[in-house]
C-alpha positions, 0 to 999 in steps of 0.5 A: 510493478512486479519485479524481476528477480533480485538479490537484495544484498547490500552494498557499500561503494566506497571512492577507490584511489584507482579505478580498473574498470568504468569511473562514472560520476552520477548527478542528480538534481532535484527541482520542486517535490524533491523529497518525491523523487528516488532511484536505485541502480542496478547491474543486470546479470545473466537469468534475470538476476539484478544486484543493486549497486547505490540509490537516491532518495530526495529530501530537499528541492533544488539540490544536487547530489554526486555519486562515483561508481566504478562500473565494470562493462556491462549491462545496467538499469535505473529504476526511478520512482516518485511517490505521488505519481505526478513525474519528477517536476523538473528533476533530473539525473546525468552521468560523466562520461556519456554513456550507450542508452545514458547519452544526456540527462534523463528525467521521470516525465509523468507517472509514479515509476519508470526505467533508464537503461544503459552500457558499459563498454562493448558487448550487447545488453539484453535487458528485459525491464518488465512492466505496464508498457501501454500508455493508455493505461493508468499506470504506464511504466516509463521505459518498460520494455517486456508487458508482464500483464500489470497493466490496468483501467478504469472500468464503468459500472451501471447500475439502478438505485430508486429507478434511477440509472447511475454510472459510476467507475472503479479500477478492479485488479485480480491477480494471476495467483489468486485461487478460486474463490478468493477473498476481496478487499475494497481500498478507498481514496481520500477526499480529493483523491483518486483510485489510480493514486491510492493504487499506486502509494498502497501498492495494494496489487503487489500484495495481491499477487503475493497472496491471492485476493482480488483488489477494487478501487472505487472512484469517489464521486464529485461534490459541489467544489469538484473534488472526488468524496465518499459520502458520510454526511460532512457538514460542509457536503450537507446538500449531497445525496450521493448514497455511496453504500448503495454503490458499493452493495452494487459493486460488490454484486457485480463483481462477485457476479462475474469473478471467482469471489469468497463473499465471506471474506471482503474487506475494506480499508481506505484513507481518510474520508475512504477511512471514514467511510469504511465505519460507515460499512462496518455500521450499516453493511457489517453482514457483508464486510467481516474486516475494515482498516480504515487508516487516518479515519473518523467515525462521524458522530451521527454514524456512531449515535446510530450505529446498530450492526446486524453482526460485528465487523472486526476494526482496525485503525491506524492513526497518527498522534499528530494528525492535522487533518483527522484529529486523533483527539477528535473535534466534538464542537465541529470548529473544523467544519467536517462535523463532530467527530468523537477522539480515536480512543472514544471510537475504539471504546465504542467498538469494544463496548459494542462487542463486549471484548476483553483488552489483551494490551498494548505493546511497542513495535520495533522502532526500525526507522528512527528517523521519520519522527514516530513509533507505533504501539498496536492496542488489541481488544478481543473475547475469548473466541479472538472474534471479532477483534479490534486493534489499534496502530497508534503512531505516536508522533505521526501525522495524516499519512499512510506509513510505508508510503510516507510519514512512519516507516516502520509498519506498512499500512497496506501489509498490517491491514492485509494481515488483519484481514488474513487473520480474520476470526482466527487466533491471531497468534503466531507459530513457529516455523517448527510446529507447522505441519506441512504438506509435501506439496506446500512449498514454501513460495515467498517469505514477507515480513510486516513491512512487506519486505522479502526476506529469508524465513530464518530470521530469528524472533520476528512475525513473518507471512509465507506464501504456500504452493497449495495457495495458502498463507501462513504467519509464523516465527522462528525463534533460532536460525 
């Protein structure tokens, strides 16, 4: 979704022995998902500016949650969410008294965000609530009332492989803001996944309008159980062909065919078996991809024995300690039946033997939501060129998640891999916001820290990313206000 301007202030409503204005008393239930079930309130102001005023994250099924608000007249939206994209399973939100545009109990019907719009008092509301307003797209914003161009579909493409003709489908997005030439960055589901679900909890797009990259989501084929895979030779999927690098070549082809694409700068990141596959690239395709983040991911043994890049790809993982599904200690024996599959620190070993790098070390991140379970320490190995790099976002603690969409919520998988990509064969160290040279026209656009959170530039002793008017982007550090 791209949001209108708003101010991100924070604010605390506290119950008020006296009411001047609207006492409204909001009511939520949640049913079954609970914890995937979450609203902010928001009042509309003139030019477009919102102010948040309270919000609601679920954490359990089937309870209810009041809040009392004093809401002066005026004009005032929802903006509802569920993170896996299925609706709100039976959850709801009413307010007392009944209101203009808030008559009865509303509820999420399908999707992954939506709208309520309401009045207070008399007046007329003009409330322009952007978003992807058809609803034969994969992403259709419940409530939008103004299309800001969101909107997006699942594409067909055909092509030959062995004489054979193949149709395949995949979702593209290439932002507005991306210059010419830009850089291309492939996000692949999970077994049984989809593209429309890893666009929407990777929020992939909304980076891309911030700094200019197209984005493709390739939809995975079915196997023999009916479930959507990426092919890397499972021991359970051991009777399909599918040669899902020859699809991906393909693609890229296409798209570079027929976009304004930097074919110097493509990259891959994908969750689980997306994440497993995109070792595959960086063995067997590692002239076409420079950068792959695979998140939860594994290099199947039999990849790795034969393993012989042309060139280096640069690796980054991040991976969960307490992984239940993609072990982080590995499963040599194959007892789960995906095949053998060496640990993450044997399969970063692998890398940095491979590229002969040196270790520049380990350091903890700030542990800035202590209560999702984990912490994250990033492991770095490189030479003294910094090209190629590996890196590893070990979350101690956590499980088979993509943070920032769920599981740790201290990095944001998305913006760390999109970082690493940025900084590609670059130094990779900071600068401070003292010592960059900029240009009269480089105006500074937007201001981003690592978790993909606006925020002010002046904040002291923390790795930011701008956004410039001339298109490019920046990282750096202030060390005072």
């Amino acid at each position: 979704m791209k949001w209108f301007p708003t101010f991100l202030l924070c604010v605390s409503l506290q119950a008020q022995a006296q009411c001047d204005f609207t006492e409204v008393s909001i009511e939520t239930s949640t049913d079954e998902w609970g914890e995937e079930m979450s609203w902010t309130l928001y009042q509309a102001l003139e030019n477009g500016v919102s102010f948040p005023l309270a919000s609601f994250q679920g954490q359990f099924d089937g309870t209810t949650t009041s809040q009392t608000l004093c809401l002066e007249d005026g004009c005032y939206f929802f903006s509802v969410s569920d993170s896996w994209g299925d609706g709100w399973n039976g959850g709801e939100i009413s307010c007392t008294p009944a209101l203009e545009g808030f008559m009865e109990s509303f509820t999420l019907e399908d999707g992954y965000e939506g709208y309520l719009a309401f009045q207070v008092g008399d007046g007329v509301c003009d409330t322009s609530l952007p978003g992807c307003t058809d609803p034969n797209a994969l992403n259709p914003v419940q409530g939008a009332n103004v299309d800001d161009g969101s909107c997006v579909y699942l594409e067909t493409f055909v092509y030959e492989d062995n004489s054979e003709t193949i149709q395949r489908e995949y979702i593209y997005y290439h932002p507005e803001s991306a210059p010419a030439n830009c850089p291309l960055v492939f996000v692949f589901h999970g077994y049984s996944g989809s593209a429309v679900d890893i666009m929407e909890y990777s929020e992939f797009n909304a980076i891309a309008d911030n700094f200019g990259f197209a984005v493709c989501y390739p939809q995975g084929s079915l196997d023999s159980f009916g479930n959507a895979f990426f092919n890397v030779g499972y021991d359970f999927q051991n009777n399909e062909d599918v040669d899902d690098l020859a699809f991906t070549l393909a693609l890229k082809n296409h798209l570079a065919a027929n976009h304004s694409l930097d074919e110097s700068a493509v990259y891959a990141t994908g969750m689980s078996n997306g994440g497993d596959f995109c070792y595959l690239l960086a063995c067997q395709a590692s002239d076409v991809f420079q950068a792959v983040a695979p998140v939860s991911g594994m290099i199947m043994q039999d990849i790795m024995d034969s393993c012989n890049p042309n060139s280096s790809t640069n690796i980054l993982e991040i991976h969960g300690t307490n992984d239940d599904v993609t072990y982080y200690d590995g499963d040599p024996t194959n007892q789960d039946g995906w095949g053998a599959y060496p640990s993450i620190p044997e399969t970063m070993a692998f890398f940095v033997d491979l590229y002969q790098l040196m270790d520049d070390g380990t350091v903890e991140l700030p542990n800035l939501d202590s209560t999702d379970g984990s912490q994250v320490e990033a492991s770095a190995w490189s030479n003294e060129a910094q090209c190629p790099r590996v890196e590893l976002f070990k979350v101690v603690g956590g499980g088979h998640d993509w943070p920032g969409a769920w599981g740790n919520m201290d990095i944001n998988a998305s913006m760390v891999a999109w970082d690493f990509f940025d900084r590609t064969c670059n130094t990779g160290l900071p600068l401070t916001v003292e010592s960059i040279p900029l240009h009269p026209e480089s105006i500074v656009q937007g201001t981003w820290d690592m978790l993909g959170r606006p925020c002010p530039s002046n904040v002291p002793g923390q790795l930011l990313i701008q956004r410039l008017s001339n298109g490019k982007v920046q990282k750096v550090v202030r060390f005072k206000e």
